[in-house]
C-alpha positions as CSV (number, residue, x, y, z in Angstrom):
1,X,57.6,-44.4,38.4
2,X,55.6,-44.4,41.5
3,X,54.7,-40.4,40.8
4,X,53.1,-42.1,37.9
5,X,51.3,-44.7,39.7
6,X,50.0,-42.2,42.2
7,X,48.3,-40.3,39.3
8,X,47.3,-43.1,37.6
9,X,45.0,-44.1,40.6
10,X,43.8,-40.4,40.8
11,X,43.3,-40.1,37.5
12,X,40.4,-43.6,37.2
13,X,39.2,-42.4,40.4
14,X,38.4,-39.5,38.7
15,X,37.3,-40.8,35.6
16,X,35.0,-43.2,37.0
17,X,32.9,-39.9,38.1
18,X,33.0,-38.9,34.9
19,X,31.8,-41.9,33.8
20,X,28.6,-41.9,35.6
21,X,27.7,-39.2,35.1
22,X,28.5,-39.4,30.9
23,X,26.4,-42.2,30.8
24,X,22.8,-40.0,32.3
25,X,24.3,-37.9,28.9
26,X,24.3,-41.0,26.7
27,X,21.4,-42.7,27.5
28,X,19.2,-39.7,26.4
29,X,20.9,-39.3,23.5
30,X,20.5,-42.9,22.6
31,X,16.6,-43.0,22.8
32,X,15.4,-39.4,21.9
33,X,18.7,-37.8,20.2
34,X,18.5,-35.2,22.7
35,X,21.6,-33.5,24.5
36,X,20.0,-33.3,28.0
37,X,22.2,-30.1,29.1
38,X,20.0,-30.4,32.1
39,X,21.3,-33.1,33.5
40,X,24.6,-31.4,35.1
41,X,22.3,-29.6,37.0
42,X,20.3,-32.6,38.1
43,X,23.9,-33.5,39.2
44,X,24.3,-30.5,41.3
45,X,20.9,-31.3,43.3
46,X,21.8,-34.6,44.3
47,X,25.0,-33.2,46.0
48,X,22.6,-30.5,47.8
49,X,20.3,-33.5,48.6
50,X,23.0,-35.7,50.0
51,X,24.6,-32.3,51.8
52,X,21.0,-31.8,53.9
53,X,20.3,-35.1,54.8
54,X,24.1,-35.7,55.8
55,X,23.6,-32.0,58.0
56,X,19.9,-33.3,59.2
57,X,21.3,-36.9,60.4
58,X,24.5,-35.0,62.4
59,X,21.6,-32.8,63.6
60,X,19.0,-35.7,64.7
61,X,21.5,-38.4,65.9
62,X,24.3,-36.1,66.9
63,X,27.2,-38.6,68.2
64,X,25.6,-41.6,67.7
65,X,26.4,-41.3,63.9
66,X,29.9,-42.0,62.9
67,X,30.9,-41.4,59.2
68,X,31.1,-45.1,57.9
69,X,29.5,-47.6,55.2
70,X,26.0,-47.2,56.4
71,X,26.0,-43.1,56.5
72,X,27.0,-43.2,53.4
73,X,25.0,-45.9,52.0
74,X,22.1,-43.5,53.0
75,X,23.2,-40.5,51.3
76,X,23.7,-42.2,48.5
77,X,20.3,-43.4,48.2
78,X,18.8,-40.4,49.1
79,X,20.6,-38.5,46.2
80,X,19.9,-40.9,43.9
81,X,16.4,-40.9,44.3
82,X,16.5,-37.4,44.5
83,X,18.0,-37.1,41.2
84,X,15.7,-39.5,39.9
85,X,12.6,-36.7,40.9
86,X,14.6,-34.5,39.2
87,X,15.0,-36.3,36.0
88,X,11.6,-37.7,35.7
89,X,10.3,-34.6,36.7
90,X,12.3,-32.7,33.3
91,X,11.2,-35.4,31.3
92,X,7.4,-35.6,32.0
93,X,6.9,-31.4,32.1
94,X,9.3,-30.5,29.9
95,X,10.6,-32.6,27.1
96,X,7.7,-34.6,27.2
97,X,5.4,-31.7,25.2
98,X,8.0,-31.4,22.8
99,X,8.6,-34.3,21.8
100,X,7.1,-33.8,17.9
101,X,8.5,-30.8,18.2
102,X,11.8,-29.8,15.7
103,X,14.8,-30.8,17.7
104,X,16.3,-27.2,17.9
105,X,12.8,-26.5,20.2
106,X,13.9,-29.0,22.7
107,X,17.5,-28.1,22.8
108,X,17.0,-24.7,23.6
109,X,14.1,-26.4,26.1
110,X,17.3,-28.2,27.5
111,X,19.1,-24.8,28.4
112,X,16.6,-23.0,29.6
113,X,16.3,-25.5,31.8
114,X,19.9,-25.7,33.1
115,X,19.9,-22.5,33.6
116,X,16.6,-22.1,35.6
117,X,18.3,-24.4,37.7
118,X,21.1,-22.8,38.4
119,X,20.0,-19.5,39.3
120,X,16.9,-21.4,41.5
121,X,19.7,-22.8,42.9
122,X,21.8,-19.6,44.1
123,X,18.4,-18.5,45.6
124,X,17.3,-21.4,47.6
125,X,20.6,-23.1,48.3
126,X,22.5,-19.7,48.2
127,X,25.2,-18.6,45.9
128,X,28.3,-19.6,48.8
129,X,30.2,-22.5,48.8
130,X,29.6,-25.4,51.4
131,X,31.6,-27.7,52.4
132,X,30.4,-31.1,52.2
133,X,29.9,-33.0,55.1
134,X,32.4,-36.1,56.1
135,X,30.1,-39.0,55.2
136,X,33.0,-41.5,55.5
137,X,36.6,-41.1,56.8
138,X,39.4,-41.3,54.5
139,X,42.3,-43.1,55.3
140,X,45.5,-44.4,53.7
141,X,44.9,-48.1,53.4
142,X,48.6,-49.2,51.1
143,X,51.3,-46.8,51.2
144,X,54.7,-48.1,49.7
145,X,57.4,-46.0,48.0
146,X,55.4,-43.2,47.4
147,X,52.7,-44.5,46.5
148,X,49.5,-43.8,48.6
149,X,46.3,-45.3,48.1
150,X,43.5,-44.4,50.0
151,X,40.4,-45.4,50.6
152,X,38.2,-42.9,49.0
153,X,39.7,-43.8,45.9
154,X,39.1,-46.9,46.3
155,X,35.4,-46.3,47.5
156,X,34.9,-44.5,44.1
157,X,36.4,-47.2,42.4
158,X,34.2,-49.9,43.7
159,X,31.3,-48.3,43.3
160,X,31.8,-47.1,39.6
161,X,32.2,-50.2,38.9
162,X,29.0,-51.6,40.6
163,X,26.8,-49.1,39.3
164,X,27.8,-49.4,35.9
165,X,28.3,-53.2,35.9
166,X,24.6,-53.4,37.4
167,X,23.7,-50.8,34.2
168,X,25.3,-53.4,31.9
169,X,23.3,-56.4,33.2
170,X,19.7,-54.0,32.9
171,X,20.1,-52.8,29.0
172,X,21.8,-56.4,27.9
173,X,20.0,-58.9,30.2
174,X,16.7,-57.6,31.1
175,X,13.1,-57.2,29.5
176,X,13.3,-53.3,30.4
177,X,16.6,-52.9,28.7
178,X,15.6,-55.1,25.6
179,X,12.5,-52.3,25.5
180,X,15.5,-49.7,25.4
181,X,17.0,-51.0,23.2
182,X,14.2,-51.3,20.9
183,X,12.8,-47.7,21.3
184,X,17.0,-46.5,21.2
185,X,16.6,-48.4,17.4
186,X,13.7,-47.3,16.2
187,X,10.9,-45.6,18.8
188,X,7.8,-45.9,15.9
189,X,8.7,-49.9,15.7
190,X,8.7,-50.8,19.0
191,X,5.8,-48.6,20.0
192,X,4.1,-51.0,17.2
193,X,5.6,-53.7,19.4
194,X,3.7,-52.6,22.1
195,X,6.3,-51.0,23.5
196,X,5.2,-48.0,26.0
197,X,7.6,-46.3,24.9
198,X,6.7,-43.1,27.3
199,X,7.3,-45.3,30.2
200,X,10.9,-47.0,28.7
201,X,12.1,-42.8,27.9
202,X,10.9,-41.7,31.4
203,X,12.8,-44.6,33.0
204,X,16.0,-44.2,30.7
205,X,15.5,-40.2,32.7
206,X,15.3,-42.1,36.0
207,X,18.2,-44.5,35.9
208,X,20.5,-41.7,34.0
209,X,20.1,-39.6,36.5
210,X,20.3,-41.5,39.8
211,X,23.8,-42.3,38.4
212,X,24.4,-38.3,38.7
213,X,23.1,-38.8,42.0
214,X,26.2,-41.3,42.7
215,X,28.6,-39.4,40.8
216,X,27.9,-36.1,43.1
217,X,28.0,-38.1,46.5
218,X,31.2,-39.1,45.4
219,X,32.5,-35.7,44.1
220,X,31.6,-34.2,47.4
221,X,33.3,-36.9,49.4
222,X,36.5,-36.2,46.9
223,X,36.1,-32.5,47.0
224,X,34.7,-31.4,49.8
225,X,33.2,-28.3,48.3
226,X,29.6,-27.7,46.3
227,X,27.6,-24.7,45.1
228,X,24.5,-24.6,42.7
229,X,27.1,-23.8,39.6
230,X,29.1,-27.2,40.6
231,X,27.5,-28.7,37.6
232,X,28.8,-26.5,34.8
233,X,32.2,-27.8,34.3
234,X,32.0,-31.2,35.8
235,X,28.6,-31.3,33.9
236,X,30.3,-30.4,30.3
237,X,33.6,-32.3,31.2
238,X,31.4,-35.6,31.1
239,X,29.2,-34.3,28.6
240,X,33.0,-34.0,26.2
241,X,33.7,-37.7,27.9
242,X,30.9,-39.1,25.7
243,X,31.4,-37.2,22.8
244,X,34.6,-38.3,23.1
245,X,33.8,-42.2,23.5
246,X,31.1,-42.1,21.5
247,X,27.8,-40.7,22.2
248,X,24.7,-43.0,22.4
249,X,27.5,-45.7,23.5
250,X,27.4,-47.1,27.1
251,X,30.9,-48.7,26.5
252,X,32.0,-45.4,24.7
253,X,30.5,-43.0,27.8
254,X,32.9,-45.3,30.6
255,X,36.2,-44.7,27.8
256,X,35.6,-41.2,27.6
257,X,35.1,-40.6,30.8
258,X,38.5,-42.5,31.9
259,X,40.3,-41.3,29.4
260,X,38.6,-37.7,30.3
261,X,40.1,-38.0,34.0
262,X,43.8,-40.0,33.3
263,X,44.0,-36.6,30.7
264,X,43.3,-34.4,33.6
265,X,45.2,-36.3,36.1
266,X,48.3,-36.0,33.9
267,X,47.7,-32.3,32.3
268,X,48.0,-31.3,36.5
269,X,50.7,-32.9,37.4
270,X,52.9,-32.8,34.0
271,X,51.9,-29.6,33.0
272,X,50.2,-26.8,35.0
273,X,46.6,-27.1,37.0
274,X,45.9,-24.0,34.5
275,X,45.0,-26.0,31.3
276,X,42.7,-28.5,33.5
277,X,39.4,-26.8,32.1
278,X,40.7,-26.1,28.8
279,X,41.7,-29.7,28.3
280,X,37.7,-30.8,28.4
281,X,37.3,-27.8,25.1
282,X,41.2,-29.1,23.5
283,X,39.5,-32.8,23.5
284,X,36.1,-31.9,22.1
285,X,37.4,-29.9,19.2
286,X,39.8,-32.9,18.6
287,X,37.4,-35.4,18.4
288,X,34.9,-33.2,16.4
289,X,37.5,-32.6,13.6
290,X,39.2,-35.8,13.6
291,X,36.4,-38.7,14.6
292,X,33.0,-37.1,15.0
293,X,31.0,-40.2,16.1
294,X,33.5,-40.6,19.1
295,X,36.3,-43.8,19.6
296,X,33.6,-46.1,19.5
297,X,30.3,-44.5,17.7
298,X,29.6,-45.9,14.4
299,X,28.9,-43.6,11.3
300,X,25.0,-43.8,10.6
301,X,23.1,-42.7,7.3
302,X,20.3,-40.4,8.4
303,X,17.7,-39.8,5.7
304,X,16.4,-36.1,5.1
């Protein structure tokens, strides 16, 4: 029972990653209809972005910095803003001229795009593994009967549920996230609104993809490890984690991606590590056959 327990914890820690970053996938989805395959790589640069200012402040204060709240506090903000760049950056040069265009244009737009990223990456980042730096120190904080929880997980935890708690109040409490809403309904109404609805997509791009920016702080402080192809499994894992809960569906997004990381947790250590990656295919082909709009998607008429 406490084995259990133990990968229970592991398992939402995990999952709360994946939720972050599945939501970047869903908001897209939910105001253009676009699969922004992109974004896993906009994922990859915030954890190169945290990984150089976390080298450059060892470099400049040298002993004076101690891994703690604060030097991770700026990591994280740097990472998210860097993402943001990134993501606004996508939107305005290349999404942005396509947005008439028939969606297959901007889907094959979207890989090009992942994939320009990736190999950019290998050559200005290099094609090596580096391991991330410590931005704060892990330590047991309750261990009883086998059960260990520590405080990275708990770190993760916390601020999963910050960030997407904080996303909750802007779409469902806000003026900004009423304007999402309305252009996520129906773009050509609320533009008649006087909506500017250029300005509500490019900040739906900004706000998706800081939250990559969180996720990859916190998959470098899990797993100490990054390279510029990081994205392309941890980037289709939470793309399957809002498939799976629904894509287009905030609520769905965080399901799918704790669902998507208790699955993984469990496959691991009730199974074999082996059939960790295939699990993210085994669940997408599931939900495809079975419940296309995802656990909590709703079946919509589309006129032709």
């Amino acid at each position: 029972m406490e084995d259990f327990i133990q990968h229970l914890i592991n398992g939402v820690s995990l999952g709360s990653i994946y939720a972050l970053i599945a939501l970047g996938y869903t908001m897209v989805y939910g105001i253009l209809q676009l699969i922004n395959f992109a974004h896993s790589e906009v994922y990859m640069l915030g954890a190169f972005a945290a990984y150089y200012t976390a080298i450059g402040l060892g470099r400049a204060l040298g002993a004076d910095l101690e891994p703690g709240i604060v030097f991770f506090g700026i990591v994280l903000i740097v990472a998210m803003a860097a993402c943001g760049v990134a993501g606004l950056t996508i939107e305005r040069f290349a999404y942005r001229p396509l947005r008439q265009a028939p969606k297959l244009n901007t889907l094959i737009t979207a890989i090009g795009v992942s994939l320009f990223l990736q190999y950019t990456g290998q050559v200005i980042f290099g094609a090596d593994p580096k391991s991330f730096p410590t931005v704060l120190e892990d330590r047991s904080l309750v261990s009883s009967g086998g059960i260990d929880l520590r405080l990275f997980d708990v770190t993760i935890l916390l601020t999963g549920v910050a960030f997407m708690s904080g996303l909750h109040y802007l779409i469902h409490r806000t003026k900004t996230g009423k304007a999402m809403r309305a252009v996520s309904t129906n773009r050509q109404v609320a533009s008649l609104m006087g909506i500017n609805t250029d300005k509500i997509i490019s900040m739906t791009f900004l706000i998706g993809s800081s939250l990559a920016g969180v996720g990859s702080v916190l998959v470098g402080m899990k797993y100490p490890q990054i390279d510029p192809l990081m994205g392309l499994f941890f980037g289709l894992k939470a793309f399957v984690a809002a498939v799976l809960g629904g894509i287009g569906n905030l609520a769905g997004a965080v399901l799918g991606g704790i669902i998507m990381g208790l699955s993984e947790e469990m496959v691991v250590a009730y199974l074999s590590s082996t059939y960790r990656d295939a699990l993210a295919f085994g669940l997408l082909i599931v939900i495809l056959v079975f419940r296309p709009a995802g656990l909590l998607g709703k079946w919509q008429t589309e006129k032709v």
